[in-house]
C-alpha positions in Angstrom: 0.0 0.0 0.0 0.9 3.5 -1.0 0.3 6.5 1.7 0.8 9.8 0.2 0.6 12.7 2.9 3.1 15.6 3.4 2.3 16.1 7.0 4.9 14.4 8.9 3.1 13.1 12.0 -0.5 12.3 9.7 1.9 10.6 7.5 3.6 8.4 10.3 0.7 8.0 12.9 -1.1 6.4 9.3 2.0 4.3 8.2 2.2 2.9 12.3 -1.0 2.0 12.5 -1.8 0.2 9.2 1.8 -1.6 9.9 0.5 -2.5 13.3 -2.3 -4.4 11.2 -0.2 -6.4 9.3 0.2 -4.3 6.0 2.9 -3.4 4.4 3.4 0.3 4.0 5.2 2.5 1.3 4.5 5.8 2.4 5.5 9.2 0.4 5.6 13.2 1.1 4.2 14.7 -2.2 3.0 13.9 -5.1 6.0 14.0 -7.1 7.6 11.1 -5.2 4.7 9.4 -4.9 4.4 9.2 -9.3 8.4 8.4 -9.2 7.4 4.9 -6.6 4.6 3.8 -8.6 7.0 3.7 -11.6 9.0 1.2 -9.6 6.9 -0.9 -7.7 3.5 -2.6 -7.8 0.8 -1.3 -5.0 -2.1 -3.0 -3.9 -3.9 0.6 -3.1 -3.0 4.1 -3.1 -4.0 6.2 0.5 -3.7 9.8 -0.6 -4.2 13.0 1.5 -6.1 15.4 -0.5 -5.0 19.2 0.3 -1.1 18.9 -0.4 0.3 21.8 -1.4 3.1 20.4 -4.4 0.5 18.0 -6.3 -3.5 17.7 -4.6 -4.3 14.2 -4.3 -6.8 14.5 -7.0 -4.5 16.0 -9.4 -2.0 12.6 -8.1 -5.2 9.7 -8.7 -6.1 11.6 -12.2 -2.2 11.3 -13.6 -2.3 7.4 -12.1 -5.0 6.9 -14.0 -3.6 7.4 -17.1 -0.8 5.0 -16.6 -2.5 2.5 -14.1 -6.1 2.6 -14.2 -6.5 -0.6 -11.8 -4.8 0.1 -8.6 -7.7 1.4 -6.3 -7.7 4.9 -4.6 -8.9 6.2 -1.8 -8.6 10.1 -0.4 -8.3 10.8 3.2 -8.3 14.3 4.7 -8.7 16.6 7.8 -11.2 18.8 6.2 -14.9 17.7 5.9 -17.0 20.3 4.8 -17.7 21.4 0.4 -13.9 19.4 0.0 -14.5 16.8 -2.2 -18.5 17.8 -2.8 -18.3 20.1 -5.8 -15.7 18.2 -7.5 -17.1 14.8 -7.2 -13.3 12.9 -7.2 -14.2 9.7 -5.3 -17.7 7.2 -5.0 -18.6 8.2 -1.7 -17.1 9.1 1.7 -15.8 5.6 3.6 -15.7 5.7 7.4 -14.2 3.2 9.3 -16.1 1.6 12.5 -14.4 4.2 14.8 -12.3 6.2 15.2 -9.6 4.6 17.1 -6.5 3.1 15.7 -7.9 -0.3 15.7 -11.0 1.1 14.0 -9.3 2.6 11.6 -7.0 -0.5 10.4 -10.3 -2.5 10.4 -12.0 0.1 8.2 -9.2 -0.3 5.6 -9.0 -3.6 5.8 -12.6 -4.2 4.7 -12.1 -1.5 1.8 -9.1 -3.7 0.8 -10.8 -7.0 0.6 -13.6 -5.8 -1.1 -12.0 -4.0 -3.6 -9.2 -6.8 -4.5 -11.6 -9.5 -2.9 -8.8 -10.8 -0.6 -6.2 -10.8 -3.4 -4.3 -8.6 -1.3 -0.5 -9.3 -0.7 -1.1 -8.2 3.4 -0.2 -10.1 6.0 -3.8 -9.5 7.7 -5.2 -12.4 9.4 -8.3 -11.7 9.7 
């Protein structure tokens, strides 16, 4: 899995805790660096933040779409309100069970399995 998020402690605090669920975790700081990994390696599912101020998230799923229209995508962000709304970039907002750490490695986890339906190269048990 690919997380893409230029704040330092989001990005760590999100890399720990899908780690501490078995995954294994690429993570990235912009953009930029995230298009230069996916040339190099094969991910199972991108994580992106969405407000980054080098490349927007959305700008980052729209160029990986051109090259690699089957690795599935998902946004996460801070901000809740009109973000994602007028611009219609994902399905529909996902929200793990709760949100605690374990919560949040569960919710991925289901989005994972369903969209690769357990094809997944994790390490989850579940």
């Amino acid at each position: 899995m690919l997380v893409v998020e230029d704040q330092d402690g989001v990005r760590d605090l999100v890399v720990r805790i899908l780690d501490d669920h078995g995954y294994t975790v690429t993570a990235a700081g912009d953009g930029p660096s995230a298009l230069h990994l996916v040339d190099r390696q094969r991910f199972d599912l991108l994580l992106t933040d969405v407000i980054m101020p080098t490349m927007p998230g959305p700008t980052l799923t729209k160029l990986l779409q051109q090259c690699q229209t089957q690795l599935p995508m998902l946004f996460m962000s801070g901000y809740t309100e009109g973000l994602l709304g007028e611009r219609r970039v994902g399905e529909r907002p996902i929200r793990p069970p709760s949100s605690t750490p374990r919560g949040y490695g569960l919710g991925y986890q289901g989005i994972l399995h369903k969209e690769r339906k357990g094809s997944l190269g994790s390490r989850v048990n579940g």
